[in-house]
MDTraj code that builds the backbone (N, CA, C; nanometers):
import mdtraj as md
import numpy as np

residues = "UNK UNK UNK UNK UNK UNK UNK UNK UNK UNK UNK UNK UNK UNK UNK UNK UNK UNK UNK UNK UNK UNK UNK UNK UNK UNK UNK UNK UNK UNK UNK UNK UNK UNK UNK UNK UNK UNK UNK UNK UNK UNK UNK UNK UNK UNK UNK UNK UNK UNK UNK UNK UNK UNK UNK UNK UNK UNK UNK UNK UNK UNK UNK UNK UNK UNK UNK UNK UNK UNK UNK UNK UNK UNK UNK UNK UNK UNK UNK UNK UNK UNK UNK UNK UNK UNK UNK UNK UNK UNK UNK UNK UNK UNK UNK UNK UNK UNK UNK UNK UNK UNK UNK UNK UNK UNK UNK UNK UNK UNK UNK UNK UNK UNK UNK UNK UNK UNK UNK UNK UNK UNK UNK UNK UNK UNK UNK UNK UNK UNK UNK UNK UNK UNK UNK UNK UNK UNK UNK UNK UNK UNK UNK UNK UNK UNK UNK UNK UNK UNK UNK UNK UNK UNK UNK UNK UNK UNK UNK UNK UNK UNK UNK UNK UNK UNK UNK UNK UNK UNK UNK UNK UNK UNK UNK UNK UNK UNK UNK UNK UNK UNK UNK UNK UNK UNK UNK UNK UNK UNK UNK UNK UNK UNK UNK UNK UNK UNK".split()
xyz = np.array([
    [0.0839, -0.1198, 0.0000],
    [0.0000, 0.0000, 0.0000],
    [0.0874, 0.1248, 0.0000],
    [0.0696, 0.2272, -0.0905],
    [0.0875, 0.3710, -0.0914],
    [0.0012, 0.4957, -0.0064],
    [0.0944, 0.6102, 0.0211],
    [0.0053, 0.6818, 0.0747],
    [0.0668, 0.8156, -0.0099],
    [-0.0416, 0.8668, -0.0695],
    [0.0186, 1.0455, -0.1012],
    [-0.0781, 1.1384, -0.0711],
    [-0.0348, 1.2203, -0.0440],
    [-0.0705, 1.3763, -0.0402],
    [-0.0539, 1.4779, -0.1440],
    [-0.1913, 1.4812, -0.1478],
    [-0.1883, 1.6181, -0.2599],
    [-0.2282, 1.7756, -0.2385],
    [-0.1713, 1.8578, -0.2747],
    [-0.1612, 1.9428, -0.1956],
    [-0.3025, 2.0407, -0.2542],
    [-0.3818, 2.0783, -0.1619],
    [-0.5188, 2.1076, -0.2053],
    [-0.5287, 2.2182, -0.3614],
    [-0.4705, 2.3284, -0.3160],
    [-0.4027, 2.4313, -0.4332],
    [-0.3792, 2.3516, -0.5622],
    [-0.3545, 2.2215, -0.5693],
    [-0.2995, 2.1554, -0.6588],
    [-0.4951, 2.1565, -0.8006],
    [-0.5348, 2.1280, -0.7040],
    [-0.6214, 2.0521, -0.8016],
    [-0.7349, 2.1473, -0.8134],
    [-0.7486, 2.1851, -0.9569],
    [-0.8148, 2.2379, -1.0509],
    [-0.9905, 2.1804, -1.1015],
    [-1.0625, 2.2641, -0.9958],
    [-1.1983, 2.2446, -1.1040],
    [-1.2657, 2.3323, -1.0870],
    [-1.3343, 2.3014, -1.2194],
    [-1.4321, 2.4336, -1.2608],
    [-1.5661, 2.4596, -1.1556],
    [-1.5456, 2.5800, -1.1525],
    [-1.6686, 2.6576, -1.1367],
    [-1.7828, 2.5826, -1.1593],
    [-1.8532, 2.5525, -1.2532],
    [-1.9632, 2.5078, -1.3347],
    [-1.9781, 2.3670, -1.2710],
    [-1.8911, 2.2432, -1.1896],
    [-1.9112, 2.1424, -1.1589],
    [-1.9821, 2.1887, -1.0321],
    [-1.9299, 2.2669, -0.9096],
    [-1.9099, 2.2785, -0.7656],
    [-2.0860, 2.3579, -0.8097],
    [-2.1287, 2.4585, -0.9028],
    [-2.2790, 2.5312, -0.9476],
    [-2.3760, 2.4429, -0.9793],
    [-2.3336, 2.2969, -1.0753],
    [-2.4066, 2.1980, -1.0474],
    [-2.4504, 2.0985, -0.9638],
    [-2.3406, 2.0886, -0.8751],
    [-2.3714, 2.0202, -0.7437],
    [-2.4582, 2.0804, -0.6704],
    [-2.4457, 2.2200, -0.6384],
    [-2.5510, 2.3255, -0.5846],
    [-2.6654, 2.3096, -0.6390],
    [-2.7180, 2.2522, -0.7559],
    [-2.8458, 2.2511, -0.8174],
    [-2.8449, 2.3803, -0.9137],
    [-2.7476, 2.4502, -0.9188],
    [-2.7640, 2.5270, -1.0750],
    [-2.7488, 2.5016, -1.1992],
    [-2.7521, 2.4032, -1.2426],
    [-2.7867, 2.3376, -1.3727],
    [-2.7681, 2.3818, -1.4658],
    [-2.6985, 2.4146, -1.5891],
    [-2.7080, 2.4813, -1.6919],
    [-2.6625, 2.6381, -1.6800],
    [-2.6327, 2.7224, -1.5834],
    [-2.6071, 2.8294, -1.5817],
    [-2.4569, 2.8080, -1.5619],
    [-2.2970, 2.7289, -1.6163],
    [-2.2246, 2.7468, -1.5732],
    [-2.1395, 2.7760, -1.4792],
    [-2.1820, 2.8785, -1.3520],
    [-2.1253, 2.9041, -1.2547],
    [-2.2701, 2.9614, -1.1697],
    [-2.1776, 3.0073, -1.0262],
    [-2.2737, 3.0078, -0.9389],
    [-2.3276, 3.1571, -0.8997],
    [-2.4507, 3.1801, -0.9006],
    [-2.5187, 3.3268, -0.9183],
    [-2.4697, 3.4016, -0.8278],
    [-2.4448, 3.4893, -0.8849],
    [-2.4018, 3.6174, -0.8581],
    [-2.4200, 3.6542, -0.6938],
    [-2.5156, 3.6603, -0.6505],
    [-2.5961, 3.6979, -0.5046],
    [-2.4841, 3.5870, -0.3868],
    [-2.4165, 3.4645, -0.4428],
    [-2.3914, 3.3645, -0.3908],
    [-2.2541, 3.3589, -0.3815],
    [-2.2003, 3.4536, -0.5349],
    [-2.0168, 3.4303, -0.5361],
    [-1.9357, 3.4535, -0.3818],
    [-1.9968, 3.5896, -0.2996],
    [-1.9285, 3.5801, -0.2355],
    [-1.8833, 3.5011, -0.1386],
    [-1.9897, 3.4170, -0.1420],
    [-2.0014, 3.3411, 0.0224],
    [-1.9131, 3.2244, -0.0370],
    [-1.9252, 3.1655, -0.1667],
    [-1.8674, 3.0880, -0.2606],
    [-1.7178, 3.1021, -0.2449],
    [-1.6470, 3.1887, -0.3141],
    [-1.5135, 3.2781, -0.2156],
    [-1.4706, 3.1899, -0.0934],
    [-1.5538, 3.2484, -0.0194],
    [-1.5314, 3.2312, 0.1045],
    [-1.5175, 3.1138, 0.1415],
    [-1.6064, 3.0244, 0.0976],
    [-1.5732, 2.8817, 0.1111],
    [-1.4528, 2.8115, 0.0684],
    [-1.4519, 2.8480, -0.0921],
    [-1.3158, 2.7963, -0.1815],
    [-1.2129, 2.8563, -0.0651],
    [-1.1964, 2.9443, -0.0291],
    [-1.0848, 2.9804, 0.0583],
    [-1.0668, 2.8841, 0.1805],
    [-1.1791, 2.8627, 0.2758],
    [-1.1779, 2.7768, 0.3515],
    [-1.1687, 2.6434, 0.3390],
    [-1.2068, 2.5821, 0.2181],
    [-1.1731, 2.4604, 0.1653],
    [-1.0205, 2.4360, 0.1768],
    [-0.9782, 2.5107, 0.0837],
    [-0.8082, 2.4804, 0.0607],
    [-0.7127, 2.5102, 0.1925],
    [-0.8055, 2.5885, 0.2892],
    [-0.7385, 2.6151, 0.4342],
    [-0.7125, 2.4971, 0.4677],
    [-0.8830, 2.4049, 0.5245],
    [-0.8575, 2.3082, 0.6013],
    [-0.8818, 2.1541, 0.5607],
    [-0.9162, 2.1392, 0.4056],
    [-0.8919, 2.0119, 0.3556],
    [-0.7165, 1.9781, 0.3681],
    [-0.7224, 1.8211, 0.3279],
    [-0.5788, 1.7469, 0.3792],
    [-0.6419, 1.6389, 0.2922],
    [-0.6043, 1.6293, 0.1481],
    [-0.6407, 1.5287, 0.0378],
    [-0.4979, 1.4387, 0.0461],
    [-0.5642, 1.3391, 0.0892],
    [-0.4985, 1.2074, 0.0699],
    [-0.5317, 1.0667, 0.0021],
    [-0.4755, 1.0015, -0.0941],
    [-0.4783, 0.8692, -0.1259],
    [-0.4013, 0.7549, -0.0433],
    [-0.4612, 0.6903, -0.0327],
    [-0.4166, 0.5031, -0.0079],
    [-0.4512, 0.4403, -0.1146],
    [-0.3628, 0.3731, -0.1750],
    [-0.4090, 0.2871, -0.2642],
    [-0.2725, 0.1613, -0.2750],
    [-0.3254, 0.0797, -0.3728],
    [-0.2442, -0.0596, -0.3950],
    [-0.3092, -0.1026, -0.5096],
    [-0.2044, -0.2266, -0.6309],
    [-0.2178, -0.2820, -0.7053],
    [-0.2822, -0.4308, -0.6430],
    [-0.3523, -0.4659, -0.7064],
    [-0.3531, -0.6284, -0.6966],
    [-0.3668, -0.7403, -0.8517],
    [-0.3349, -0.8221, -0.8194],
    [-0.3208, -0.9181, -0.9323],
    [-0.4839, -0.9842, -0.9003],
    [-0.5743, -0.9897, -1.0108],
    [-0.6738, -1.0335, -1.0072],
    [-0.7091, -1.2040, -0.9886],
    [-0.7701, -1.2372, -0.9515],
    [-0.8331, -1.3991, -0.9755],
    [-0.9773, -1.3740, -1.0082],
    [-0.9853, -1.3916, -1.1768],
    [-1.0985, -1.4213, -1.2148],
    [-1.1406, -1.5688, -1.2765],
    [-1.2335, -1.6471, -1.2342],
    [-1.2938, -1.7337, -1.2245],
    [-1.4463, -1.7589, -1.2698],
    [-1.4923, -1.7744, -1.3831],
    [-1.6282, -1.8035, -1.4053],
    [-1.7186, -1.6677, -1.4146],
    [-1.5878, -1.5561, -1.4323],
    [-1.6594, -1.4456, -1.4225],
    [-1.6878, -1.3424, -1.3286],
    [-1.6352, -1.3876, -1.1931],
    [-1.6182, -1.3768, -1.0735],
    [-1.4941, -1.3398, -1.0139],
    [-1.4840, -1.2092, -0.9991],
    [-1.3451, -1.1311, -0.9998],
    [-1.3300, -1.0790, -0.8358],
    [-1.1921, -1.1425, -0.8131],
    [-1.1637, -1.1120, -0.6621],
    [-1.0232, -1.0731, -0.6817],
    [-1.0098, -0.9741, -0.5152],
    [-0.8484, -0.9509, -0.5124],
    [-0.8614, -0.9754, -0.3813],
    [-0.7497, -0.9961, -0.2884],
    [-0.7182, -1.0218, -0.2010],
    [-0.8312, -1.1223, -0.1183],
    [-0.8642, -1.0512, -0.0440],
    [-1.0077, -1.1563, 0.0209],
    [-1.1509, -1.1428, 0.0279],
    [-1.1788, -1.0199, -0.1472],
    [-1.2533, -0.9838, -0.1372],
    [-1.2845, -1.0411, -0.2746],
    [-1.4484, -1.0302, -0.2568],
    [-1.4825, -1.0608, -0.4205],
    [-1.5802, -0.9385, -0.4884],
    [-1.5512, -0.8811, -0.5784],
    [-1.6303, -0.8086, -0.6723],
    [-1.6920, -0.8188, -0.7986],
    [-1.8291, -0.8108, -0.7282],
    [-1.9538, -0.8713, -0.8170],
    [-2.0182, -0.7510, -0.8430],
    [-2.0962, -0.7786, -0.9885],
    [-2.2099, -0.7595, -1.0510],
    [-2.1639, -0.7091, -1.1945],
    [-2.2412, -0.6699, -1.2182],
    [-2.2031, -0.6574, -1.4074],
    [-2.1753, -0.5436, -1.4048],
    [-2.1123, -0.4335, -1.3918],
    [-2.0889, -0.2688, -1.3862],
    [-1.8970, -0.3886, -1.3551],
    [-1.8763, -0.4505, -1.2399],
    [-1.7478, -0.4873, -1.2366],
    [-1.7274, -0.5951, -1.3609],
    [-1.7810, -0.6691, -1.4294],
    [-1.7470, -0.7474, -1.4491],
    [-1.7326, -0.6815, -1.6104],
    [-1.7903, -0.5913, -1.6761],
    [-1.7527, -0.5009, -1.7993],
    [-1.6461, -0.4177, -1.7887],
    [-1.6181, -0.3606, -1.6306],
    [-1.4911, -0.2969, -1.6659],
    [-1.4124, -0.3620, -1.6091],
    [-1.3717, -0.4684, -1.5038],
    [-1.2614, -0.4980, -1.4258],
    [-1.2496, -0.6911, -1.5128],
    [-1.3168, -0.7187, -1.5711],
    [-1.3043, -0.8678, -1.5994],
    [-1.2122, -0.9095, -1.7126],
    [-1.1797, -0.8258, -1.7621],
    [-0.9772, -0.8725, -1.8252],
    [-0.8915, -0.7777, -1.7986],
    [-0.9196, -0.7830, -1.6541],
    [-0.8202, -0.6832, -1.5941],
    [-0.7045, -0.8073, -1.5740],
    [-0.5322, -0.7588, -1.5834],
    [-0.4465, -0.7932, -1.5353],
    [-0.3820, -0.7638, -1.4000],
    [-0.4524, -0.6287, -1.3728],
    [-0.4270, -0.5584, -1.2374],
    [-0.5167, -0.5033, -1.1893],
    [-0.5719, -0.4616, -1.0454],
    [-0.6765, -0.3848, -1.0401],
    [-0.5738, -0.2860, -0.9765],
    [-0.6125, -0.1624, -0.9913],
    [-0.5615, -0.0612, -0.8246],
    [-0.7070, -0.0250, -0.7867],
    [-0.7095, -0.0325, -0.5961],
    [-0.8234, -0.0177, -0.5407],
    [-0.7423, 0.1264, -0.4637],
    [-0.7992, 0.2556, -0.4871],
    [-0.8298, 0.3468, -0.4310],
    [-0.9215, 0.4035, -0.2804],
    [-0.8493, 0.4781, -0.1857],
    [-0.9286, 0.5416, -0.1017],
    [-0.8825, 0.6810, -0.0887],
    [-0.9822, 0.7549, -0.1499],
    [-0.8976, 0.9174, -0.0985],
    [-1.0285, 1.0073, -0.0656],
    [-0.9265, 1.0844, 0.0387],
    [-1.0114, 1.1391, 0.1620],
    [-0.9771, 1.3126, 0.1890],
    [-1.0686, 1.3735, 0.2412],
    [-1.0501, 1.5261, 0.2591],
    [-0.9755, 1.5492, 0.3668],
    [-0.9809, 1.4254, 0.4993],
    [-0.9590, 1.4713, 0.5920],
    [-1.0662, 1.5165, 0.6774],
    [-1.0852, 1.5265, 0.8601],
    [-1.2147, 1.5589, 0.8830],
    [-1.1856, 1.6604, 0.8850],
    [-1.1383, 1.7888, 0.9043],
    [-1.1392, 1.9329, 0.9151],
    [-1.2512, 1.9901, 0.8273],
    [-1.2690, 1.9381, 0.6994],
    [-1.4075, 1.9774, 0.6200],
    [-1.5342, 1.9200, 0.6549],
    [-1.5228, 1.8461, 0.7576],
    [-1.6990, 1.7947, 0.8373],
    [-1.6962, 1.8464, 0.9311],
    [-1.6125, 1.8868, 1.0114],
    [-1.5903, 2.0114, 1.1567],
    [-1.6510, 2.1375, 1.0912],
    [-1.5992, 2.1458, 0.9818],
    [-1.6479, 2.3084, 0.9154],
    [-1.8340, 2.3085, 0.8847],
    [-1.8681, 2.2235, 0.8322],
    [-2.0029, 2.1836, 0.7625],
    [-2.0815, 2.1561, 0.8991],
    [-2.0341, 2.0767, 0.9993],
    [-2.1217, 2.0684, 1.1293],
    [-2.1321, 2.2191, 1.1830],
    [-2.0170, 2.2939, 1.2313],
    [-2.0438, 2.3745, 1.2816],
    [-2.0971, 2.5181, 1.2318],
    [-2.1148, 2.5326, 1.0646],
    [-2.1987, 2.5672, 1.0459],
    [-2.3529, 2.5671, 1.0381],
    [-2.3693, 2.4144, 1.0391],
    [-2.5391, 2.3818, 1.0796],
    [-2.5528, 2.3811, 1.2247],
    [-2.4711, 2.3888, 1.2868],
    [-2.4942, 2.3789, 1.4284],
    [-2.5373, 2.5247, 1.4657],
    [-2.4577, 2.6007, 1.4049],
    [-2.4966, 2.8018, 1.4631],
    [-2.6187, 2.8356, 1.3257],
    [-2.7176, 2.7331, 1.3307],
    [-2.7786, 2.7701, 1.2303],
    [-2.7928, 2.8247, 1.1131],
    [-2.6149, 2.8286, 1.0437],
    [-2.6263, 2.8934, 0.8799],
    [-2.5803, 2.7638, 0.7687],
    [-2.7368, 2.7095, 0.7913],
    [-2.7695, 2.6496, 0.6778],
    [-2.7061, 2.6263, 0.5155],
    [-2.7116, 2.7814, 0.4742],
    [-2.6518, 2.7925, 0.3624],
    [-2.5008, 2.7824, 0.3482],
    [-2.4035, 2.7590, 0.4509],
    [-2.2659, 2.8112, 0.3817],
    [-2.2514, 2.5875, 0.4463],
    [-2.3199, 2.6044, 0.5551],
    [-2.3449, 2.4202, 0.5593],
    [-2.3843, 2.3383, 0.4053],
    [-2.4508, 2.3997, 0.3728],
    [-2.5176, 2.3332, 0.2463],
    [-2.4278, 2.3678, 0.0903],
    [-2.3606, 2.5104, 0.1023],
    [-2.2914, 2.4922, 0.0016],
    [-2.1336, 2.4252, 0.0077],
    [-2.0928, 2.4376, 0.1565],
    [-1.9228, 2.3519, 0.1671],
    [-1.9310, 2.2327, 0.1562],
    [-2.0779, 2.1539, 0.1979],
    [-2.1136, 2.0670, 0.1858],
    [-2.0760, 1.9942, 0.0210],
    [-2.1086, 2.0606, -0.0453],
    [-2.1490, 2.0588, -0.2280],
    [-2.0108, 2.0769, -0.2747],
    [-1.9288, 2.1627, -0.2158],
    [-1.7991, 2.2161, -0.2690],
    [-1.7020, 2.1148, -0.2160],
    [-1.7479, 2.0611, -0.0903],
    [-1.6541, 1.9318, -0.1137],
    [-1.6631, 1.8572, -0.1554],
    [-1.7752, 1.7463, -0.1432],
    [-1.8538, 1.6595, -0.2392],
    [-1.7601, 1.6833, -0.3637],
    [-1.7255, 1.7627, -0.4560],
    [-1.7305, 1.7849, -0.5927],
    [-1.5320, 1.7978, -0.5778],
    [-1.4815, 1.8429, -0.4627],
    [-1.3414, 1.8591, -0.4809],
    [-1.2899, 1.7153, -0.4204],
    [-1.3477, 1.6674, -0.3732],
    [-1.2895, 1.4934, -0.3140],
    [-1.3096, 1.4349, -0.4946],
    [-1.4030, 1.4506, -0.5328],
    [-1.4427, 1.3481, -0.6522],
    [-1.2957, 1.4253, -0.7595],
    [-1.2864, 1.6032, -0.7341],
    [-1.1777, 1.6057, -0.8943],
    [-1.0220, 1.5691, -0.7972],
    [-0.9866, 1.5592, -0.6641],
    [-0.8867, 1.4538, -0.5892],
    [-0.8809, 1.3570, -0.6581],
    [-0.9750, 1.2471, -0.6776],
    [-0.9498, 1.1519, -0.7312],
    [-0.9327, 1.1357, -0.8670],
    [-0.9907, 1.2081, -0.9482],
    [-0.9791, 1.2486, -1.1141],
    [-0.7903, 1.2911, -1.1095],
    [-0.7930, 1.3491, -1.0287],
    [-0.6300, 1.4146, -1.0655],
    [-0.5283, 1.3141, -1.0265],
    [-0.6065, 1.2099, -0.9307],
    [-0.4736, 1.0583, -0.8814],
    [-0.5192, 0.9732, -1.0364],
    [-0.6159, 0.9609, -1.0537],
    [-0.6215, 0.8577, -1.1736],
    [-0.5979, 0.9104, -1.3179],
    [-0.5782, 1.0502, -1.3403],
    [-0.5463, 1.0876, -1.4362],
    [-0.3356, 1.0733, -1.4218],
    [-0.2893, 1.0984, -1.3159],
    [-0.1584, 1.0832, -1.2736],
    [-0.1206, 0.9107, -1.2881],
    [-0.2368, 0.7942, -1.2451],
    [-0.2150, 0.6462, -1.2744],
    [-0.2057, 0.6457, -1.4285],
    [-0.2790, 0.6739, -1.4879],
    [-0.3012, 0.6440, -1.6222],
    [-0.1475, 0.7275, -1.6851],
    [-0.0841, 0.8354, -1.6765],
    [0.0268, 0.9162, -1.7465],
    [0.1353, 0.7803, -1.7127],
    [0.1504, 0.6846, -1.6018],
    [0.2748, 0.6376, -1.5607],
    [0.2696, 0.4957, -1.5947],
    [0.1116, 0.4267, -1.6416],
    [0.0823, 0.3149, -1.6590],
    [0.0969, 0.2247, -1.7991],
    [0.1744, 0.1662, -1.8584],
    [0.1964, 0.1384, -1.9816],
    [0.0672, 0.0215, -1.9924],
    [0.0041, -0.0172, -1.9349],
    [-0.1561, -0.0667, -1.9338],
    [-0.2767, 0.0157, -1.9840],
    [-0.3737, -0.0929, -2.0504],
    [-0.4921, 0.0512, -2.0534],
    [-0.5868, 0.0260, -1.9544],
    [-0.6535, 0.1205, -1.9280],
    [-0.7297, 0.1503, -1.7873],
    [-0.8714, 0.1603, -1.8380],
    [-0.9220, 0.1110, -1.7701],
    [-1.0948, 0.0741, -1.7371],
    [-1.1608, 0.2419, -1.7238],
    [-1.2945, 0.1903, -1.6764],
    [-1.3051, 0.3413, -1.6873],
    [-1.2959, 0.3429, -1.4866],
    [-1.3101, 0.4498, -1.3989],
    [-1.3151, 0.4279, -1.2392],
    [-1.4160, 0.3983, -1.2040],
    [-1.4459, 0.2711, -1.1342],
    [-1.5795, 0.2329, -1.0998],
    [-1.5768, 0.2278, -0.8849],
    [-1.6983, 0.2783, -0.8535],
    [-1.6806, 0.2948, -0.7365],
    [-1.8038, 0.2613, -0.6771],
    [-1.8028, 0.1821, -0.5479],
    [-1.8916, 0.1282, -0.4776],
    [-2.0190, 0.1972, -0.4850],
    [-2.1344, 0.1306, -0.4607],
    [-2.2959, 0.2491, -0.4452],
    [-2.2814, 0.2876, -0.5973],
    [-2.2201, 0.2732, -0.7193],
    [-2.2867, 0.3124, -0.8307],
    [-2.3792, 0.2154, -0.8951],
    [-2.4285, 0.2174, -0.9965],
    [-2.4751, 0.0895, -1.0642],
    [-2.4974, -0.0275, -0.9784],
    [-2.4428, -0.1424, -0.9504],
    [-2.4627, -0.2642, -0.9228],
    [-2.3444, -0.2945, -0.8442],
    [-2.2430, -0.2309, -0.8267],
    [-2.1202, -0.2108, -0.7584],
    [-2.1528, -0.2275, -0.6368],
    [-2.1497, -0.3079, -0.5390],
    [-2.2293, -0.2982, -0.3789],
    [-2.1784, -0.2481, -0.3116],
    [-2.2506, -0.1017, -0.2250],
    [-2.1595, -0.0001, -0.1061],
    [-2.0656, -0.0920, -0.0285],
    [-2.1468, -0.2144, 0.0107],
    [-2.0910, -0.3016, 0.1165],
    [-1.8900, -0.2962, 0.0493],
    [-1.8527, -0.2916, -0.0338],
    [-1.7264, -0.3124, -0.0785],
    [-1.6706, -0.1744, 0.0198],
    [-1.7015, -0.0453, 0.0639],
    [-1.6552, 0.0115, 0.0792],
    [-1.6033, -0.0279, 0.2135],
    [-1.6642, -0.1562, 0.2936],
    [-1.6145, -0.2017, 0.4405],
    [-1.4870, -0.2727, 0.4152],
    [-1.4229, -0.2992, 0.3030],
    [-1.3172, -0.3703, 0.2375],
    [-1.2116, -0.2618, 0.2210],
    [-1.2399, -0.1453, 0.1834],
    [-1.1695, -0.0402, 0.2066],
    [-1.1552, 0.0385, 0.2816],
    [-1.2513, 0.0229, 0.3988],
    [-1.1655, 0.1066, 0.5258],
    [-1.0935, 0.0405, 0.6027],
    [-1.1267, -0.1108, 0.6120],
    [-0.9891, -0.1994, 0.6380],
    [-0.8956, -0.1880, 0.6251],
    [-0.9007, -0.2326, 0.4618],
    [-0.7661, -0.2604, 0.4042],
    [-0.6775, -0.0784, 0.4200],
    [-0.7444, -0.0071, 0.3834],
    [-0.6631, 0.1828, 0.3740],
    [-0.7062, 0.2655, 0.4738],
    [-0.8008, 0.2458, 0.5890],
    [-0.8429, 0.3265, 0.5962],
    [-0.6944, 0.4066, 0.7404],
    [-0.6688, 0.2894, 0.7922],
    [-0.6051, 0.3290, 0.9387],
    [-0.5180, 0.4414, 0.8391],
    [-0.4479, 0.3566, 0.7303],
    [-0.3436, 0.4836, 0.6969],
    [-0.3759, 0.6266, 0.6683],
    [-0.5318, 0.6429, 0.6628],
    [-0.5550, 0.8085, 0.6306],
    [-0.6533, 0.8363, 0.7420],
    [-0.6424, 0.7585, 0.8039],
    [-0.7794, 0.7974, 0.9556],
    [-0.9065, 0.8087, 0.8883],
    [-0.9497, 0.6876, 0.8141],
    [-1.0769, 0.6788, 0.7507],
    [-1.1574, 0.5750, 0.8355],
    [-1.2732, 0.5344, 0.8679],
    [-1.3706, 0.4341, 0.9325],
    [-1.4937, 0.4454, 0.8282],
    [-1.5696, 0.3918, 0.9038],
    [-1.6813, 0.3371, 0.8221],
    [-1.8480, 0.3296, 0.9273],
    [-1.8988, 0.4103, 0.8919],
    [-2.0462, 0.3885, 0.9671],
    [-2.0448, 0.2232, 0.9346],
    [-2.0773, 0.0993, 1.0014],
    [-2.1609, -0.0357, 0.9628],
    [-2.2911, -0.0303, 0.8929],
    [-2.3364, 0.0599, 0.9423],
    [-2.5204, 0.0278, 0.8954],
    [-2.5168, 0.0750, 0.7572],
    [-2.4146, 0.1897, 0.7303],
    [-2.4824, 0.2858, 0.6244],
    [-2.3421, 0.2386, 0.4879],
    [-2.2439, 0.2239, 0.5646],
    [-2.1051, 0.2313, 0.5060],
    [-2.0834, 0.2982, 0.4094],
    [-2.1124, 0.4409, 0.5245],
    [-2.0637, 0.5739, 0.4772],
    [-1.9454, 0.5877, 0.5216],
    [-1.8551, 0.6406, 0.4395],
    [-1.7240, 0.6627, 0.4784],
    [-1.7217, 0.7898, 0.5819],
    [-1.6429, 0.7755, 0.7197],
    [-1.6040, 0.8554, 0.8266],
    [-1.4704, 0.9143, 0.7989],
    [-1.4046, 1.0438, 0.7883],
    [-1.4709, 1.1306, 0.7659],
    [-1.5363, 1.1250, 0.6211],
    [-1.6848, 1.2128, 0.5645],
    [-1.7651, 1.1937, 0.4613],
    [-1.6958, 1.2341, 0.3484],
    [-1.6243, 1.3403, 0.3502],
    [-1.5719, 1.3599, 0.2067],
    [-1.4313, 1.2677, 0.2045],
    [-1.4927, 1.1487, 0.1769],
    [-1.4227, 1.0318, 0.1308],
    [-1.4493, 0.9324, 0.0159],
    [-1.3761, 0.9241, -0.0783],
    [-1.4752, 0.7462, -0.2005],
    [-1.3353, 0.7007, -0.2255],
    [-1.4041, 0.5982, -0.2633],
    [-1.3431, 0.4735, -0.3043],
    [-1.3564, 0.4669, -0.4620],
    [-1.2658, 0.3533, -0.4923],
    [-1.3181, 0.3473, -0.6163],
    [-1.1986, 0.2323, -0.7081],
    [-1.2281, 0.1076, -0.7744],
    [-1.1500, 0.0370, -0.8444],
    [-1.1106, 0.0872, -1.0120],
    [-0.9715, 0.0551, -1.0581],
    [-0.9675, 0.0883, -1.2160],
    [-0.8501, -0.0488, -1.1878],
    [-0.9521, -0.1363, -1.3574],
    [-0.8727, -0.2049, -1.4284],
    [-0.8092, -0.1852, -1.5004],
    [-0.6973, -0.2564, -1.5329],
    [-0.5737, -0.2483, -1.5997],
    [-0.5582, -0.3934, -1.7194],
    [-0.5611, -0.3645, -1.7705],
    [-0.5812, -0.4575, -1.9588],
    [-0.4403, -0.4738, -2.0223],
    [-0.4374, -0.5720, -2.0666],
    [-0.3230, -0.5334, -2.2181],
    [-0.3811, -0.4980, -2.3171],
])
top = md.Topology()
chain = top.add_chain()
for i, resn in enumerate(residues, 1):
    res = top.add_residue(resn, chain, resSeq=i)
    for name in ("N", "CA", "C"):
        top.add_atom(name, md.element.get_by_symbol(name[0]), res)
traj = md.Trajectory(xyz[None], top)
């Protein structure tokens, strides 16, 4: 297993993703009445996020269609179209760090809703381009071709896999796992597998 740090400043996304997460849809960026508080957040984001990956290669055992790595098995057809002539998998965990759920609680806690509801959205959307910027960095160094990133709770992919990854990565980035819900602790956290092909 690997561990890196990326340094928040590092990673680049648009406006128009963090406006759609908000529910502005089609208007590119986020209205006017809103930039500032918006600001304010992006500033506080890059203050107290701490983006980290854990990850590792594994050599697959597929069997009848039935694709496992280590002591886990990954099922359903969303894995078995992208990970089933895989030669390698890498299983991913990257995380904000809790300092961005301290921020989001204690704004709903003093009752301002809105800057809760938009850091909320603005992280959501900067954990997901974290991981776009580690798998766009796998793919530049990988003389393999790569699957597309498939991650637990999508399609047919079962959340339950994500209790496989706070195991296996989580101690190294101080990640846990609600049981009931297996929501990743702290929340701006995912997972996520990419196969590797000849």
């Amino acid at each position: 297993m690997k561990v890196i740090e990326i340094p928040p400043q590092d990673i680049d996304i648009p406006q128009r993703a963090i406006a759609a997460r908000m529910g502005f849809r089609g208007l590119g960026e986020v209205p006017d009445q809103f930039k500032p508080i918006y600001e304010e957040l992006i500033s506080l984001l890059l203050k107290v996020s701490n983006p980290r990956v854990a990850f590792d290669d594994f050599v697959p055992s597929i069997e009848n269609g039935e694709i496992s790595i280590g002591n886990v098995k990954i099922i359903g057809t969303l894995a078995k179209s992208q990970l089933g002539k895989s030669v390698e998998i890498t299983a991913m965990l990257v995380t904000l760090g809790d300092k961005i759920d301290e921020e989001i609680a204690h704004f709903h806690d003093v009752g301002d809703d809105l800057r809760s509801f938009m850091l909320d959205s603005i992280g959501s959307e900067f954990v997901e381009y974290v991981a776009r910027k580690f798998d766009a960095s796998l793919r530049s160094k990988k003389s393999l071709k790569g699957s597309a990133r498939i991650a637990p709770g999508y399609v047919d992919l079962p959340i339950t896999l994500n209790k496989w990854f706070a195991s296996e990565f989580g101690k190294a980035i101080s990640v846990t796992i609600d049981p009931d819900s297996f929501v990743f602790l702290p929340r701006k956290t995912i997972s996520a597998f990419i196969g590797w092909s000849n």
